[in-house]
N, C-alpha and C positions, 0 to 999 in steps of 0.2 A: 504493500500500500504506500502510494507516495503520498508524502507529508505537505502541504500548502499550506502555509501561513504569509499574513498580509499584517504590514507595518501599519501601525496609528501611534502616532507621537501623543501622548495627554500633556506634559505640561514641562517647564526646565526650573529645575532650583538654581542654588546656585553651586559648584565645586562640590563634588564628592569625594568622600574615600570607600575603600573598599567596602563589602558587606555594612552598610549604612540604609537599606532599604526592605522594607519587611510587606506581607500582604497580612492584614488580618484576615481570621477564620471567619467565613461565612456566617450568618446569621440565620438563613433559612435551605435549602435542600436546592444547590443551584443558582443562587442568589448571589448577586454580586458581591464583588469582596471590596476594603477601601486599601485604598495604599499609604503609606507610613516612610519617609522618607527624609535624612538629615545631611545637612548640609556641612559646608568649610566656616558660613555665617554663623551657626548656630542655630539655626531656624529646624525646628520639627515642624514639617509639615504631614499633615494628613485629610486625604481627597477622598473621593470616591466619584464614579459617572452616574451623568442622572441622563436621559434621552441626547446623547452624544456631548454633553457638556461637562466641564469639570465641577464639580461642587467639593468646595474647601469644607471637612468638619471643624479642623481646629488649625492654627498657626501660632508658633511660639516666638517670643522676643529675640531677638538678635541673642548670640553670648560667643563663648568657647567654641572650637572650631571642634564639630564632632567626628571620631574616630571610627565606631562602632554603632549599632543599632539592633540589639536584641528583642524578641519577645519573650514574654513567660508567665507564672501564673502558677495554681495550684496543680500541682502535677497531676495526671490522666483527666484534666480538666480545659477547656480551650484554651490557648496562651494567647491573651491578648491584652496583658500588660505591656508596655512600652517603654525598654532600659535602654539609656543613651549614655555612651563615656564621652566625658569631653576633659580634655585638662587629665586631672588626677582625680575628678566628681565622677559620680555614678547619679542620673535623676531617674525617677521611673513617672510614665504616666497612664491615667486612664483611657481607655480608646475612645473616650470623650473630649482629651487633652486636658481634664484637670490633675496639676503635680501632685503625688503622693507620696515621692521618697528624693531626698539628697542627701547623699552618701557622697565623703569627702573623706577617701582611702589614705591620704597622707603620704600613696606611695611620691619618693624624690623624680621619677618620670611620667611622662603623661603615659596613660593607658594606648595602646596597639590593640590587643585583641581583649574579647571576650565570649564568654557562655554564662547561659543561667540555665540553671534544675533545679524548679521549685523553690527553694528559700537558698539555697547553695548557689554562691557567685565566685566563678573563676575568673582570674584578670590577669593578664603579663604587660608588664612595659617590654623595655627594649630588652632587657638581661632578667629581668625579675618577673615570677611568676607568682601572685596569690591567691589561696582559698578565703575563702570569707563565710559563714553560715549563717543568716541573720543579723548580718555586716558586723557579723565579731568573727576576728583575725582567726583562723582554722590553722593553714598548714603556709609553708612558706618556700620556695625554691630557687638557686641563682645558678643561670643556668651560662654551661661556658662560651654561646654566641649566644647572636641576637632572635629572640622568640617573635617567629611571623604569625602564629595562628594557636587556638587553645580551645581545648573543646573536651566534653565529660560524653563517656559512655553510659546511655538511657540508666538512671538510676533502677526505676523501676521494672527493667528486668535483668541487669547484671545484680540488682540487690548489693551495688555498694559505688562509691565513688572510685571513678578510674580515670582520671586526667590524662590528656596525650598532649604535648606539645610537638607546634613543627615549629623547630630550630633552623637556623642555616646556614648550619654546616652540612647539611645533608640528612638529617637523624631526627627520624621521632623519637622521643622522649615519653616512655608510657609510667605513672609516674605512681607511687600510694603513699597518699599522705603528704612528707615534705621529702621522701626520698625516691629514684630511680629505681626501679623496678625491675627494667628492662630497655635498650635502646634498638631502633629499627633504621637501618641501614636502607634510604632511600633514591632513586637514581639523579635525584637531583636536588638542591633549595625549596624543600615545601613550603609555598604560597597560602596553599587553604586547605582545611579540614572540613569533613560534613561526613554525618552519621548514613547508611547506605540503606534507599528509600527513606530517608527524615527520620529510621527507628532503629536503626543499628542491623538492618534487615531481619531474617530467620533465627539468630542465633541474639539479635541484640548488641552484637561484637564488632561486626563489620562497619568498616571506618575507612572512607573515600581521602584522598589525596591529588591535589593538584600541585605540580613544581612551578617554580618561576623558569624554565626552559621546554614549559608546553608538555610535560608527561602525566597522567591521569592514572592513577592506580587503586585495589582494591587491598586493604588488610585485614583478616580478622585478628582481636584483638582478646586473646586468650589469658587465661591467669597466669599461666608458665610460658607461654613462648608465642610471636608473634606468623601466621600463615600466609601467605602472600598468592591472593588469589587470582591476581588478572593484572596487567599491564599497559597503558597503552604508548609506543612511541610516539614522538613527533614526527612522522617521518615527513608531513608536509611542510616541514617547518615553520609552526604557525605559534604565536604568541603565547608568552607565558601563563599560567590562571591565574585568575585573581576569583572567582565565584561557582561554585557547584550547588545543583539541587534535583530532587526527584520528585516528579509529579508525570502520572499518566496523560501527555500530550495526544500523543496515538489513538488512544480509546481503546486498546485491545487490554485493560486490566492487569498490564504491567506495568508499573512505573519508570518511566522513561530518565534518565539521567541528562540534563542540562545544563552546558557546561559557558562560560562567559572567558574570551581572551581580553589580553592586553593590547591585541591591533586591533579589536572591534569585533573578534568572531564569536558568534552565536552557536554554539552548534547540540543536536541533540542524538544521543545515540538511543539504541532499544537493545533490549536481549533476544538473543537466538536460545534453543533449547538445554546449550551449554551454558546459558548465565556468561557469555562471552558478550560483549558489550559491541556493536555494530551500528556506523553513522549513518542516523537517519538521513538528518537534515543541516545545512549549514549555509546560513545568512553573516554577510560583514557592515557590520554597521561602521559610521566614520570614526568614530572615537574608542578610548578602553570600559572594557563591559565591568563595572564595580559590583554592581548585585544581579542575580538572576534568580528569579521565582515562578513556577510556574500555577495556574490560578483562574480567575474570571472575574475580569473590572468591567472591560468596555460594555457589552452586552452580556445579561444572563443565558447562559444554553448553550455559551461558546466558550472554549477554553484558550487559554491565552499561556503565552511565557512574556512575563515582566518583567525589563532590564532598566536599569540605571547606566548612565552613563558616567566620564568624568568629568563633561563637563554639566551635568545636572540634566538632563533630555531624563525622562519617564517614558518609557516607550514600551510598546504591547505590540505579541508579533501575535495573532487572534487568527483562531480557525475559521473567525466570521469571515463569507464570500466577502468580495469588495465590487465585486461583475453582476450584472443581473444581465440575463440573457432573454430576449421575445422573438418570435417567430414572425414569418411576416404575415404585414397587415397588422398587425398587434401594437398595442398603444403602449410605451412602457414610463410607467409613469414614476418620479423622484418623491422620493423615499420626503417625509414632510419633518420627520428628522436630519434628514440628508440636506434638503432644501434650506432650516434652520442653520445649520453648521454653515451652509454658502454664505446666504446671508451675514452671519454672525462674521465670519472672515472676511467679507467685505470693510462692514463695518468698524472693524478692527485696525484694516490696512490703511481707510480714511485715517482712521485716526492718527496711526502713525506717522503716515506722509506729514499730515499737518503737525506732530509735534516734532517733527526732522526741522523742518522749514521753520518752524519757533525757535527751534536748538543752533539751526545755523545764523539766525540773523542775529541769536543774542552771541552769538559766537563772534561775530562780525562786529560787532556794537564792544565787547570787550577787551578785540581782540586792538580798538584802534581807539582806547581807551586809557591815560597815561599813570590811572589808577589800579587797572588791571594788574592781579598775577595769576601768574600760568601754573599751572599744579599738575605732575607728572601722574598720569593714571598709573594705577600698580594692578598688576596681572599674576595669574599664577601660572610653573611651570610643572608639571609633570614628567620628570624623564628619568631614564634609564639607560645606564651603558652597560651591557654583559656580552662577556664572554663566550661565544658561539664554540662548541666542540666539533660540531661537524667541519666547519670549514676553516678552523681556527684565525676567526677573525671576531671583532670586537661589536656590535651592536647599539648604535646612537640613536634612540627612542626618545625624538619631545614632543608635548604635548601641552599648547596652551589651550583656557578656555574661548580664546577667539580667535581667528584667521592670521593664519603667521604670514608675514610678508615676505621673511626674506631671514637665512639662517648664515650667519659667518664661523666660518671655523677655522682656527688656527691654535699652529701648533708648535712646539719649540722643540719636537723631534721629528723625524723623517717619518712617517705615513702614507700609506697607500690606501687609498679612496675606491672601493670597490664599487659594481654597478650591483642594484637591487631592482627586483620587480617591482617592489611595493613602493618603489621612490620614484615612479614615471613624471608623474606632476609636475608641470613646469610652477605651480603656486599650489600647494596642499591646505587645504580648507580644517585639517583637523589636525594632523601630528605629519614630522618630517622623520623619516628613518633614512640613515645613513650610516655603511657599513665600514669599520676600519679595521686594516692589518698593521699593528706594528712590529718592531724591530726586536728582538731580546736582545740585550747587553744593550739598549739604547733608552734610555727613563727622561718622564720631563712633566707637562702638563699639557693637554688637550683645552683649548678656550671653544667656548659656543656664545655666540652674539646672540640671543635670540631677538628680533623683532617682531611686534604683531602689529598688524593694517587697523590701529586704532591712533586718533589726534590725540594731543601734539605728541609728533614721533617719539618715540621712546623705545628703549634695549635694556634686556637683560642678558648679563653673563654668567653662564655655569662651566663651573672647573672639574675638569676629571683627569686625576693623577692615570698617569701611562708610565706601570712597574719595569724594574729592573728585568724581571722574568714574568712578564705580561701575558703569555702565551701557555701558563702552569694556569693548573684546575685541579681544586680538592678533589683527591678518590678516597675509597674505604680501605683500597688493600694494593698492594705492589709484588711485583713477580720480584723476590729475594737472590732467583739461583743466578739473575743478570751476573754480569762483568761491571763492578760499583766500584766507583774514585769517591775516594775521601780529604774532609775538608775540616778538621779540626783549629778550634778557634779555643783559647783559656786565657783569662784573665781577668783584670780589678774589676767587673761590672755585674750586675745584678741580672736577676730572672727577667726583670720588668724591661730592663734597658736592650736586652738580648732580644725578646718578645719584639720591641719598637722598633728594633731593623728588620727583623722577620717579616713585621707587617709592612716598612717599606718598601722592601721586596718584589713580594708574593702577592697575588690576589686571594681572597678570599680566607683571609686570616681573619678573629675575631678584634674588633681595636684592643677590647679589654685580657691582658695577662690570664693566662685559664689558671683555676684550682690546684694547688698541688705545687708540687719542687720541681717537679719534670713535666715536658709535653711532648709529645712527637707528632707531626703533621704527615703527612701523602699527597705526594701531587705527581703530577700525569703532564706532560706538554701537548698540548693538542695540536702543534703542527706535524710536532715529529715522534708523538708514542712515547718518548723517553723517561725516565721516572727522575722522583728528587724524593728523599726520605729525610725530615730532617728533626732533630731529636736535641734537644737544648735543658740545661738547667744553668743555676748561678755558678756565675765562673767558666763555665762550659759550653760550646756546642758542636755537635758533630750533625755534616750534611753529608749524604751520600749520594750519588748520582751514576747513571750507566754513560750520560753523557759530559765530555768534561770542558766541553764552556758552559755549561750550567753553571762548575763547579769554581769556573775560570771567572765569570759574571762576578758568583756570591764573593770568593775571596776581594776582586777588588772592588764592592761597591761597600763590603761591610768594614774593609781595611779605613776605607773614606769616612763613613760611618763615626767610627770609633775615633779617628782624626781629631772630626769635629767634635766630640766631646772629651776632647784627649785622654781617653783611653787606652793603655797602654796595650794592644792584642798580642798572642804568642800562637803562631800562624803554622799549623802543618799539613803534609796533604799525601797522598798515599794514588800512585797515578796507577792505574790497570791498563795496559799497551792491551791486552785484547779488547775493552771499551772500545777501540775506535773504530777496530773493524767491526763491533757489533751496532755501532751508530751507522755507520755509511750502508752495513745492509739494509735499518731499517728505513735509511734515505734513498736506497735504491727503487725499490718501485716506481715512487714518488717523481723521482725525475726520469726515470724511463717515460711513463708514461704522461710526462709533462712535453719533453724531446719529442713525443712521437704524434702528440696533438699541434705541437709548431711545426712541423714536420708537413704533417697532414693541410694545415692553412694554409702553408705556404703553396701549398699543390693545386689549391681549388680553382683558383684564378685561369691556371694554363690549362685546366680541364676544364673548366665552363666552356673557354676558348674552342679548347677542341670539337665538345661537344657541338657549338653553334658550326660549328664548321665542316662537321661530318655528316649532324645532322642527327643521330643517335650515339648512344653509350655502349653496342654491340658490340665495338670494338677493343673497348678494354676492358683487361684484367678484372675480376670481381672486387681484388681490394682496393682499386683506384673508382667503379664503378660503389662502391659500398659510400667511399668520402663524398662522390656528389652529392649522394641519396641523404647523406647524415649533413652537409653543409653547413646550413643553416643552423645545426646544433652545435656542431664542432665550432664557425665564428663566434655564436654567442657565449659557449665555453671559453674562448679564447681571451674574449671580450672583459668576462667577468674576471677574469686571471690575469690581470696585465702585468704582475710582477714576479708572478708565482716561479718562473723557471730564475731567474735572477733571485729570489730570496735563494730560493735551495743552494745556487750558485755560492751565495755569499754564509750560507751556515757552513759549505766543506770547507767554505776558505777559515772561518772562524775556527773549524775543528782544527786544521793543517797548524793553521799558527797556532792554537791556545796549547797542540799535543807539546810541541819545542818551546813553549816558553815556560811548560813547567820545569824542561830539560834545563833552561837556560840558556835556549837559542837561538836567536832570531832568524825567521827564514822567509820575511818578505818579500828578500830577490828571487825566490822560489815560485812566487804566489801567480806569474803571468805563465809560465810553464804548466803551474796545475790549472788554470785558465783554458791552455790549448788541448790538455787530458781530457778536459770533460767538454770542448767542443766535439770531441768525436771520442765523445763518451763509451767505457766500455768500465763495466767494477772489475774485471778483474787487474786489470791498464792502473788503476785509481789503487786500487789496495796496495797492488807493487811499488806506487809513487809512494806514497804513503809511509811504507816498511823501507822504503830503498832511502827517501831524503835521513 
């Protein structure tokens, strides 16, 4: 059965954050529901549709920029109390909007996430996680990165509290009490938690997961150990989650799972008979998807999925037709609802136009006035730069509330600007993405100018550090039996001080020093597979590596490091000579098949030629007749890789010199020799340079 659903915008607040938008429960059997929605203002608002119009039930004062947006209530009873975080407050309200609780936790961070079960309120800031029971302090936890999301398994049928945090570092956190319980090894940054069907499913246990790198998974969530039932990759590589929920869209009596990205995707899957999870449907709305509910506002009798946007748009994708089809001769006559909404939007647009035309002559009357001042409108920005694995390139994700005009980017290291599909737009009306590769062993700062097409011109600037080893990604686990060079560092400095280079470094370290004497991290290269293990306490750290300009990078950025806080380091390092032919293998594929795509384009030209010239393709070879057929895929490969064989290029040179400078040799005059080796590339040519210089 295919799925149709039709867009209706109902109304725009203002700035969202994530999970900030709730539907109350119905009040009669099919009955419209109202919608509950908090803003960046402060503002709770709550709506509902009456004959295609908005009708406001309640709206709150301006305050605190809200975080979160809960329901709850007496447990196996409707939840349709109304708990909002803002600040470090908790308020709660009636679905009538009058206040019945503020709650002022005391915690030293504003609130991030929450959950409520019946009188029990769980809350995390950035590092801190607590229990509350009738807003007295219960259990407490500090946790060693920062907590994205926080969520309690259905009391009422696991019969006890079972808190899960997603962390991100990669790990949930299943928790009893104030202590760890158990930790769950996830394939990426968990973004958001949700109970599976809204009840923990069959079992009560099962606990849905979305990554910030677009993975959606299932776990049950057992007393002793955690099950892992289903997976889904990104393989279309589409935007991170930010919202999950279940409600039977389909109508076929199984709850449909619907999922909200961070580029604007919609999408909804169903179960096959294996409880394998299969895309139904998937709509791109312009902006990122904050909440997702699925329900009935617009009309009673038709079911809907209700998203929030970020920049505040309330929008319902509705199974209600939007076509009305007559045969002929037949008179088809407008809907007297439908004709109202005309109307109404006319009406509307008068309006506007004429308060434009008020706005600009007082604008005009101001502007050439010698008492006039000019006041910088402020905007907000949305963005995000991460780390992509597949292609190992970097991801520049902004997102203002209005029409960007124009994005500058500059940089004080060397960058390569890939092309993206999603970046066609010569002016993007909602968010600019744009892809970068940088350099290892090259660190600096990335600037973004952002401009929006609002009076009088105005820019904002956001900074993104570009690491030492940019190109590294937390994993869970590393292959040990490798060929690893070591890097030993001891001296005057502390856990904290050692920690604060690490995190210069490295991506995705926590800022805050983790628990304990010792840590040890995992990370993975995602251009070149190569691992880094590295394992520090006070006075100490040893990094391991299979590759050794990793290790050649760490020595001299943390040598500098320590410079600047004249710290005295005592510097050793333990070189593995089989390390480098185990890098250059796993470089080989890599530029094989890089050589043999420039290879390929270079060919197309003098075979289109032939072909117009012959007339057909009959006459050549199937592997020269295969490159016409692929052209246009193999250019745009090319296209999107415009430095790729020159990076590779310049890692073997990095290898060549960084293996002789731990010897103590310089072998730059060497380096245009290994230049014309891997023009007419061959690894076994390259290994022999290699072991021979």
């Amino acid at each position: 059965m295919d799925l149709n659903l039709n867009r209706m915008d109902y109304l725009q607040v203002g700035v969202t954050s994530q999970k900030t938008m709730k539907l109350l429960p119905a009040s009669g059997n099919r009955a419209t529901q109202k919608v509950v929605v908090g803003d960046h203002d402060g503002i709770v608002m709550c709506f509902g549709m009456k004959k295609g119009e908005v009708v406001t039930v309640f709206k709150t004062l301006p305050g605190q920029k809200i975080a979160r947006l809960e329901l709850g209530g007496v447990l196996n009873t409707p939840q349709e109390k109304i708990f909002i975080a803002a600040g470090s407050e908790i308020r709660g309200f009636t679905k009538r909007g009058k206040q019945f609780l503020s709650f002022e936790t005391n915690l030293t961070e504003s609130i991030k996430a929450m959950h409520i079960s019946g009188s029990d309120l769980f809350l995390s800031a950035s590092y801190i996680y607590n229990h509350y029971c009738d807003c007295k302090d219960q259990h407490y936890y500090l946790s060693g990165d920062k907590i994205n999301d926080v969520i309690c398994l259905p009391v009422e049928r696991v019969l006890r509290d079972i808190p899960v945090l997603a962390c991100q570092d990669r790990v949930l956190r299943v928790l009893q009490g104030s202590d760890v319980m158990y930790e769950i090894e996830v394939p990426g940054p968990p973004t958001v938690l949700a109970l599976h069907n809204g009840n923990g499913g069959d079992s009560g246990e099962d606990l849905l997961f979305g990554t910030s790198d677009g993975k959606l998974g299932l776990i049950q969530i057992t007393t002793s150990k955690p099950i892992h039932k289903w997976e889904i990759r990104n393989e279309k590589k589409r935007g991170g989650i930010l919202c999950v929920d279940s409600f039977d869209i389909v109508g076929d009596g199984v709850k449909d799972l619907l999922v909200g990205r961070d580029d604007g995707m919609v999408e909804v899957y169903s179960f096959d008979n294996t409880n394998e999870p299969i895309l139904r449907f998937d709509q791109t709305l312009s902006e990122s998807v904050t909440s997702i509910q699925g329900g009935c506002v617009g009309k009673a009798g038709y079911d809907e999925i209700v998203v929030s946007t970020y920049s505040g748009w309330v929008t319902g994708l509705t199974t209600e037709p939007i076509h009305k089809e007559s045969g002929p001769g037949e008179e088809l006559k407008i809907n007297p609802e439908i004709q109202n909404k005309i109307s109404s939007l006319r009406s509307e647009l008068e309006h506007l136009q004429y308060k434009v035309l008020q706005e600009r002559e007082k604008y005009q009357q101001s502007s050439q006035s010698s008492k006039a001042k000019s006041a910088v409108p402020s905007f907000s920005i949305n963005d995000k730069f991460t780390l992509n694995k597949d292609d190992a390139s970097y991801s520049l994700i902004l997102e203002v509330q209005t029409a960007i005009d124009n994005v500058l980017i500059q940089s004080d290291v060397p960058i390569d600007l890939l092309d993206m599909d999603k970046n066609s737009a010569v002016v993007s009306f909602s968010s600019c993405d744009s892809e970068i590769r940088s350099i290892e062993g090259q660190y600096g700062t990335l600037q973004a100018y952002v401009t929006p097409r609002i009076q009088p011109k105005t820019c904002q600037v956001r900074q993104y550090l570009i690491k030492p080893l940019s190109l590294h990604q937390r994993t869970h686990f590393i292959d040990h039996d490798r060929p690893m060079n070591t890097l030993t560092l001891t001296g005057q400095f502390s856990f904290a001080e050692l920690h604060s280079w690490v995190v210069f470094c490295l991506p995705e370290v926590p800022e805050k020093p983790p628990a304990g004497e010792c840590v040890t991290f995992y990370f993975q290269n995602t251009f070149l597979d190569t691992q880094l293990e590295s394992t520090y306490r006070k006075g100490e750290g040893v990094f391991k590596s299979d590759n050794i300009s990793t290790i050649s990078i760490l020595k001299d950025v943390l040598s500098k490091e320590a410079t600047k806080r004249k710290i005295n380091l005592n510097i050793s390092y333990e070189i593995n000579e089989v390390s480098v032919r185990h890098t250059l293998k796993l470089i080989h594929p890599k530029l094989e098949y890089q050589l043999l795509l420039a290879k390929k384009v270079q060919l197309i030209d003098a075979l289109k030629e032939l072909q117009v010239h012959e007339g057909n393709t009959d006459f050549l070879i199937p592997e020269y007749r295969c490159i016409l057929e692929e052209a246009d895929h193999l250019q745009e490969e090319y296209k999107k890789q415009p430095a790729h064989l020159e990076r590779l290029y310049g890692m073997i040179t990095d290898l060549f010199i960084d293996k002789f400078k731990f010897k103590g040799t310089n072998v730059k005059t060497k380096v245009p020799l290994l230049l014309e080796i891997l023009d007419s590339y061959d690894q076994n040519a390259l290994i022999a340079f290699f072991d021979a210089a």
